[in-house]
LOBATOR-32541 format. One line per 10 residues: number of its first residue (from 0); their letters; for each residue x, y, z of N, C-alpha, C. Coordinates in steps of 0.1 Angstrom, whole numbers. Example, Ala and Ser with C-alpha at 12.3 -4.5 7.8 and 13.67 -1.06 7.14 Angstrom:
// LOBATOR-32541
0) AS) 132/-57/78/123/-45/78/132/-33/78 ~ 128/-22/71/137/-11/71/129/0/79 $
//
This chain:
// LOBATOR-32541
0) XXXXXXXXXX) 230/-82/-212/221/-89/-221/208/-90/-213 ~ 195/-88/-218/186/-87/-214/175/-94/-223 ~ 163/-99/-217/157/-107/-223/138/-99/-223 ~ 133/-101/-237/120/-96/-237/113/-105/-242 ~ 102/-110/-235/95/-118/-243/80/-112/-250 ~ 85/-114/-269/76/-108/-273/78/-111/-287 ~ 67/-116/-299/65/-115/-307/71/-103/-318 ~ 81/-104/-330/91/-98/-334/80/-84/-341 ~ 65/-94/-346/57/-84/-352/44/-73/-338 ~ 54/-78/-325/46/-67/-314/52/-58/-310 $
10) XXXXXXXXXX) 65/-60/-313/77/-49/-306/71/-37/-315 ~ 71/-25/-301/64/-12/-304/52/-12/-304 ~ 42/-22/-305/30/-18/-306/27/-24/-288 ~ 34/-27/-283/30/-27/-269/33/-20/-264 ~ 45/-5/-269/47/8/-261/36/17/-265 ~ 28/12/-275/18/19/-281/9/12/-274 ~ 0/4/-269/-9/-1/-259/0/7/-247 ~ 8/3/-240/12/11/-226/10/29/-224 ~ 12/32/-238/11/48/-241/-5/52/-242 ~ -8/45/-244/-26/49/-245/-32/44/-228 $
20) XXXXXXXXXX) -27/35/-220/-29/32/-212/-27/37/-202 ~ -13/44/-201/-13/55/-195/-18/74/-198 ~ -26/73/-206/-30/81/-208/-47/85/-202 ~ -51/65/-205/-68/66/-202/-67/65/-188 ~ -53/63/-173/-53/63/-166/-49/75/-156 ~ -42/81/-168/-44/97/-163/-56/105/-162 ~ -62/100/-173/-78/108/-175/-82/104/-164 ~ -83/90/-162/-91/86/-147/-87/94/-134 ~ -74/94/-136/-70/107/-122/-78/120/-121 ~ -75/123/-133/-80/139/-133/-94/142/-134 $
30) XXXXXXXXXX) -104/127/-134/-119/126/-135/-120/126/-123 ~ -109/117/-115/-116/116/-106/-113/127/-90 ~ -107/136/-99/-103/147/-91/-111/158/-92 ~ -116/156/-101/-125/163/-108/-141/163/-99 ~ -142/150/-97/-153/143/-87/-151/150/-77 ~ -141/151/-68/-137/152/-56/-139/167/-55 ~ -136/178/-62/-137/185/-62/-152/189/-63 ~ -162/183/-69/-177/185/-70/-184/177/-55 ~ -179/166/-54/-185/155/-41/-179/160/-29 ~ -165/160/-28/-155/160/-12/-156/144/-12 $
40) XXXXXXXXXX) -161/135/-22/-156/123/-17/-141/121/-14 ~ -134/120/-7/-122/115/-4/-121/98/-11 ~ -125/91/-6/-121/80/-14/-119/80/-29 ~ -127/87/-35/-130/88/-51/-117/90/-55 ~ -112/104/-50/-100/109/-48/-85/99/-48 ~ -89/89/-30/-78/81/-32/-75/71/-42 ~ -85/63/-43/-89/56/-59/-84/64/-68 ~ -82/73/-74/-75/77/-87/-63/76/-86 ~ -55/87/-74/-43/84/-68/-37/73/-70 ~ -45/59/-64/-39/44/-63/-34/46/-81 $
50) XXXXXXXXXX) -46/49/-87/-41/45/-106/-33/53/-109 ~ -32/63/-109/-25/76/-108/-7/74/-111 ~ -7/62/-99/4/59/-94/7/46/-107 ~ 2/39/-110/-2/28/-121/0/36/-130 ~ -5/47/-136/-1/52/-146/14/55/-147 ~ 17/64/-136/31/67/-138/43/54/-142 ~ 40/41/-135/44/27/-134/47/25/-150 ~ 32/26/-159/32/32/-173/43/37/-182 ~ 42/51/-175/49/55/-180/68/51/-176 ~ 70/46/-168/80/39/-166/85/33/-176 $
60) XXXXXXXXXX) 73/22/-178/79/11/-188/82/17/-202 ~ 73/26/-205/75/32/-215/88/38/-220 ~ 94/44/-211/109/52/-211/115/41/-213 ~ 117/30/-206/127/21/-205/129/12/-216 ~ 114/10/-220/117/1/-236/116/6/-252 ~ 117/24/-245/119/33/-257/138/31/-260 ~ 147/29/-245/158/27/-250/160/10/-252 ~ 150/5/-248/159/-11/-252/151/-12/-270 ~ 146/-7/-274/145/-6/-288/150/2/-299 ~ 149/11/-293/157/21/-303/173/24/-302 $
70) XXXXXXXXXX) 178/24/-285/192/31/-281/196/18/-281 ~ 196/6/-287/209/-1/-289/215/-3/-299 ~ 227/-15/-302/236/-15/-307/232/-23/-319 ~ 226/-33/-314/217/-44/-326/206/-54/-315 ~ 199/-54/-323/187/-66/-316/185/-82/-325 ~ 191/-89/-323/191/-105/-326/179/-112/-323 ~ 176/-115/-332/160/-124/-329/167/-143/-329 ~ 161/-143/-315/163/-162/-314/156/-166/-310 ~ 144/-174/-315/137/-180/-315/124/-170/-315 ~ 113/-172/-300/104/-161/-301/112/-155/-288 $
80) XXXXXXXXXX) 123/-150/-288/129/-142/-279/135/-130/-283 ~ 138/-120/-279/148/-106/-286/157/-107/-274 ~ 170/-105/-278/181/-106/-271/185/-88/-275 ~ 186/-85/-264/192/-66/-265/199/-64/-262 ~ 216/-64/-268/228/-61/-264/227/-48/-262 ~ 231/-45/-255/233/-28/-248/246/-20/-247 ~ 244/-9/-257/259/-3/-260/271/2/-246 ~ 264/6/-238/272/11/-226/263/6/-215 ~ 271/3/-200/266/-6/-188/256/7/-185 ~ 255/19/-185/245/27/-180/231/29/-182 $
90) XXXXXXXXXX) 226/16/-197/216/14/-203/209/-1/-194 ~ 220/-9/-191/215/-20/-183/212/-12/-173 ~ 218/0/-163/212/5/-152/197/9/-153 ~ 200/16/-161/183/24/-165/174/11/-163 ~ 177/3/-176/166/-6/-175/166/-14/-166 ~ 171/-18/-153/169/-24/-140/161/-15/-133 ~ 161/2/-133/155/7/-125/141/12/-132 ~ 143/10/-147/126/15/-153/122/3/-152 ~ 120/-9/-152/115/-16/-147/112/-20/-131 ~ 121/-17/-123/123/-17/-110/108/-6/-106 $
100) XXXXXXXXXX) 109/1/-110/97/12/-105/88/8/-111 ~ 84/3/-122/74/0/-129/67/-10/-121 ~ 70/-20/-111/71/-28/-107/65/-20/-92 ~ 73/-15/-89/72/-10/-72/59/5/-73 ~ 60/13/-85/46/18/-85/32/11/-84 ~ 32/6/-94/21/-6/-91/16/-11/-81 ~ 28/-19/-77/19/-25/-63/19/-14/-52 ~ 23/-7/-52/17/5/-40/8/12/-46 ~ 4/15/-59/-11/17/-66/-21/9/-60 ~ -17/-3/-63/-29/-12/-61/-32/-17/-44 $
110) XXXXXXXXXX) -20/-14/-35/-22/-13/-21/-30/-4/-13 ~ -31/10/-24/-35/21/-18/-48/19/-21 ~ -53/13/-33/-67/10/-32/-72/-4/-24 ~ -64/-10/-25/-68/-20/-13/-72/-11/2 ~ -69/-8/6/-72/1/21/-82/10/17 ~ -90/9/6/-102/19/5/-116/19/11 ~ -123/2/8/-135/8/11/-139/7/22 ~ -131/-2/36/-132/-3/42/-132/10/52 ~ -123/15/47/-116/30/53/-106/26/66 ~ -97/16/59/-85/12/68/-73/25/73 $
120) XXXXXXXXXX) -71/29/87/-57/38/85/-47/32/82 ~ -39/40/77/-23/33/70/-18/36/88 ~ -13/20/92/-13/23/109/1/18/103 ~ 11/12/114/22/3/110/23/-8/101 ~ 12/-15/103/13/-22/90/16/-23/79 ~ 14/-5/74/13/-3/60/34/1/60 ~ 44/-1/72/54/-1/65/62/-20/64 ~ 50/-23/70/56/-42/70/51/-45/53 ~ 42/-35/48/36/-44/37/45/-30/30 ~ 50/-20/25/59/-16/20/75/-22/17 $
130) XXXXXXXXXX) 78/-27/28/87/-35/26/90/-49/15 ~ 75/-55/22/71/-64/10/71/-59/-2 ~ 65/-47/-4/66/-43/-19/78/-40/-21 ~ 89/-36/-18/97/-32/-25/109/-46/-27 ~ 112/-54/-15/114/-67/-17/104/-75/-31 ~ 92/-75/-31/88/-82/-40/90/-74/-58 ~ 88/-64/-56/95/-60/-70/110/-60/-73 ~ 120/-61/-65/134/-60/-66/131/-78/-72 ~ 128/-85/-66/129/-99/-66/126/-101/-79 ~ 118/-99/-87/108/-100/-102/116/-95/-110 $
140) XXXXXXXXXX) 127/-88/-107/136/-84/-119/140/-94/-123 ~ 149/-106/-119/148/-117/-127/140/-128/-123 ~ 131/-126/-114/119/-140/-115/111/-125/-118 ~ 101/-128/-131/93/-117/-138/76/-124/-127 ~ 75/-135/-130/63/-139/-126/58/-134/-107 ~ 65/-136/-102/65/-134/-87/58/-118/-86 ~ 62/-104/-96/57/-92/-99/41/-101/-99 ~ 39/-104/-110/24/-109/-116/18/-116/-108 ~ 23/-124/-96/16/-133/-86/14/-126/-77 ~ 21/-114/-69/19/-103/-58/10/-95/-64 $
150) XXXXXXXXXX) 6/-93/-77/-3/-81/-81/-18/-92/-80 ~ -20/-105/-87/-30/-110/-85/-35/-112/-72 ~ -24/-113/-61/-29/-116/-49/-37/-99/-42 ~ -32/-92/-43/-36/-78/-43/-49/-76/-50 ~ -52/-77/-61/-64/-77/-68/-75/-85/-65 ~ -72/-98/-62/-83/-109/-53/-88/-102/-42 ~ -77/-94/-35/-82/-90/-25/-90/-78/-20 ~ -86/-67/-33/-94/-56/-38/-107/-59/-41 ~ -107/-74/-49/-121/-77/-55/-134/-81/-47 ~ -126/-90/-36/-130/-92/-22/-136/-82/-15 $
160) XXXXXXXXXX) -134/-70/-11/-137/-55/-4/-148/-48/-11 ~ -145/-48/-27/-158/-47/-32/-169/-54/-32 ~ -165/-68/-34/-178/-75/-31/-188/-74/-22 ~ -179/-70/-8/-190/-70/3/-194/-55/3 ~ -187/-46/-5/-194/-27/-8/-205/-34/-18 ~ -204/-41/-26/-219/-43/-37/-228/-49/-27 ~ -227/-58/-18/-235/-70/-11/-241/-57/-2 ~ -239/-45/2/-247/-36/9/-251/-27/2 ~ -244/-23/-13/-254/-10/-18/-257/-16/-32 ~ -254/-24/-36/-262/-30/-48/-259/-24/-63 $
170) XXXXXXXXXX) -251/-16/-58/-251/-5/-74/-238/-11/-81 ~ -248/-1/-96/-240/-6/-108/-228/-5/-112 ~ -225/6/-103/-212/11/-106/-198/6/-99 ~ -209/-3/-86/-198/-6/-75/-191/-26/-85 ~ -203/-25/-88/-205/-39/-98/-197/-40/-115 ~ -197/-27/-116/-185/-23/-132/-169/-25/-124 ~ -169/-19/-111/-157/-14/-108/-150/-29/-105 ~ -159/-39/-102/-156/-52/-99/-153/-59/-107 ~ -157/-55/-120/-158/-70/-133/-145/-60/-141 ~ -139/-47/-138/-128/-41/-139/-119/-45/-136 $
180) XXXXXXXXXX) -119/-47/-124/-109/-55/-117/-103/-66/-118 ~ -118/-74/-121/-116/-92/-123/-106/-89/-136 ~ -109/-79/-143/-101/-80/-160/-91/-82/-158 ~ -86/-67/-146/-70/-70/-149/-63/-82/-138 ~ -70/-86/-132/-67/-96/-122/-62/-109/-136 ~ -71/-111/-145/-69/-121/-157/-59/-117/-162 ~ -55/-107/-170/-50/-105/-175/-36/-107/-170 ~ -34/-100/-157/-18/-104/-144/-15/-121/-146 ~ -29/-130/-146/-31/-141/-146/-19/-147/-160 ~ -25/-145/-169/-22/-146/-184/-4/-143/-184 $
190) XXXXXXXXXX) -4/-128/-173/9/-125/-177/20/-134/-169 ~ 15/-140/-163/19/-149/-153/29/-160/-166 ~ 20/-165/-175/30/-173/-186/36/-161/-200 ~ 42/-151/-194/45/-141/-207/55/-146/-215 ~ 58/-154/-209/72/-161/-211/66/-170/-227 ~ 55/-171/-228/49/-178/-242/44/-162/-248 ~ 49/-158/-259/47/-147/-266/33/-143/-269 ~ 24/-153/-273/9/-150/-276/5/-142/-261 ~ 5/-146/-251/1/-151/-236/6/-132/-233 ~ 18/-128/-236/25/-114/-235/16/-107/-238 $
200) XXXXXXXXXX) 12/-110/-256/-1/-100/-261/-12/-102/-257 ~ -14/-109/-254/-32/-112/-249/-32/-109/-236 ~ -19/-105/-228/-26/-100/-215/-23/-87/-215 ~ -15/-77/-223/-15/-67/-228/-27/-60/-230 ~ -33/-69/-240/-53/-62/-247/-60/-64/-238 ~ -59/-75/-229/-70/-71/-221/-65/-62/-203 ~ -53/-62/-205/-51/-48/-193/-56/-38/-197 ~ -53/-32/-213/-60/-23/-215/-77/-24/-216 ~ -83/-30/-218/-99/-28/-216/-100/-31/-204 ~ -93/-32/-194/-95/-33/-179/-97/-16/-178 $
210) XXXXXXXXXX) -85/-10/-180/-84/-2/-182/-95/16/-187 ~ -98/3/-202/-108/17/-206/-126/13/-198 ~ -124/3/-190/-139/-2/-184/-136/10/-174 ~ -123/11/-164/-124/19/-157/-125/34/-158 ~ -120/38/-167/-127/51/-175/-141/54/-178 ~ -148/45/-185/-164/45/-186/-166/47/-174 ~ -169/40/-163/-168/41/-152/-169/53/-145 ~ -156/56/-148/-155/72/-139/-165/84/-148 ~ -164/81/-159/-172/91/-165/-187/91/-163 ~ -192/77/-162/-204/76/-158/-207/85/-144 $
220) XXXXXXXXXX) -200/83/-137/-202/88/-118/-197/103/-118 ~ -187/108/-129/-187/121/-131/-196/134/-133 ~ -205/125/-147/-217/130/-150/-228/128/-144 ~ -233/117/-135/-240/117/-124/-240/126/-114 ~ -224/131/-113/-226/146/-99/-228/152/-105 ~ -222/153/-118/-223/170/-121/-238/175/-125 ~ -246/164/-129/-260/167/-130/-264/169/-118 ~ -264/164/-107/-270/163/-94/-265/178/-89 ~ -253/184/-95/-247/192/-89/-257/207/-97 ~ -258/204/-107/-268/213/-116/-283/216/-114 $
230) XXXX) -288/205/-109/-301/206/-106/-301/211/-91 ~ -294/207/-86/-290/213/-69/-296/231/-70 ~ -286/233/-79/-280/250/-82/-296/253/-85 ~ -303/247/-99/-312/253/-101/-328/254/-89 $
//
């Protein structure tokens, strides 16, 4: 027996937000690969990668609650809760591990961009704070919020690294990628009470416009090389 917290008239339309989400996160990969391949910036590069990795996270959830909605046996609505009896024990495995990864992509998504602007090497540290990640997602399987409080703390601190990249180059872009961030940092915030169903969807909608900010974003800085890259030639 497993528990989802979610409004009876959102089920599926939040595999439909996660499906688009991972899709405008893919784009961002392959934009920003795309970059890399015109610039040689290497960071640009890692930055997609970090999402990259968030997408796949995405797509995780997505597989997992394609079977807790469709591949069971019956779904009982109690109260604003859905209870998902599950036909055979190998459906509760899945869903321990599509969630489990969903969980453990993420935060090594969002670690790999923490170590960006600074241009930190992944020295030993980075297997003391791997550990933590994977302890901290195993643990959220049933404390859900602990996931949402390790990702805000991660994002405060991403937001932090940028601040002091804007406080030296001033640009707009470094300043979008910031009020990006802060989105989904709110939104982890929000998910923090998912456990109140409204709170579930409203940090849903606004992950995703975290999301499609970060795409504008990249497209803006895409088309900036590739012009610079065009007038070069000519």
């Amino acid at each position: 027996m497993q528990f989802i917290f979610s409004p009876d008239w959102f089920l599926g339309n939040d595999v439909l937000i996660e499906g688009f989400s991972f899709l405008v996160l893919a784009t961002f990969f392959f934009l920003c690969w795309k970059y890399y391949k015109l610039s040689k910036n290497k960071n640009m590069l890692y930055l997609g990668t970090g999402f990259f990795l968030i997408a796949l996270a995405q797509l995780a959830t997505i597989c997992t609650k394609l079977v807790l909605y469709y591949d069971t046996s019956f779904i009982q609505q109690i109260g604003q809760m859905v209870v998902t009896y599950h036909v055979v024990k190998s459906v509760d495995i899945f869903y321990q591990l599509g969630f489990f990864f969903n969980k453990f992509l993420t935060l090594i998504g969002l670690y790999m961009i923490y170590r960006l602007p600074d241009k930190k090497k992944f020295s030993k540290d980075f297997l003391l704070a791997f550990y933590f990640i994977i302890i901290s997602a195993a643990a959220s399987a049933n404390i859900n919020f602990i996931f949402h409080i390790t990702v805000l703390v991660l994002l405060v601190m991403i937001i932090q690294n940028y601040l002091d990249v804007y406080r030296k180059n001033k640009s707009k872009n470094t300043l979008m990628l910031i009020i990006a961030f802060s989105a989904l940092a709110f939104a982890h915030f929000i998910f923090t009470f998912s456990h109140l169903p409204l709170f579930f969807v409203a940090g849903n909608i606004i992950e995703l416009l975290s999301f499609v900010l970060l795409l504008v974003l990249i497209i803006r800085i895409f088309r900036a090389e590739y012009k610079t890259k065009t007038i070069r030639k000519k």
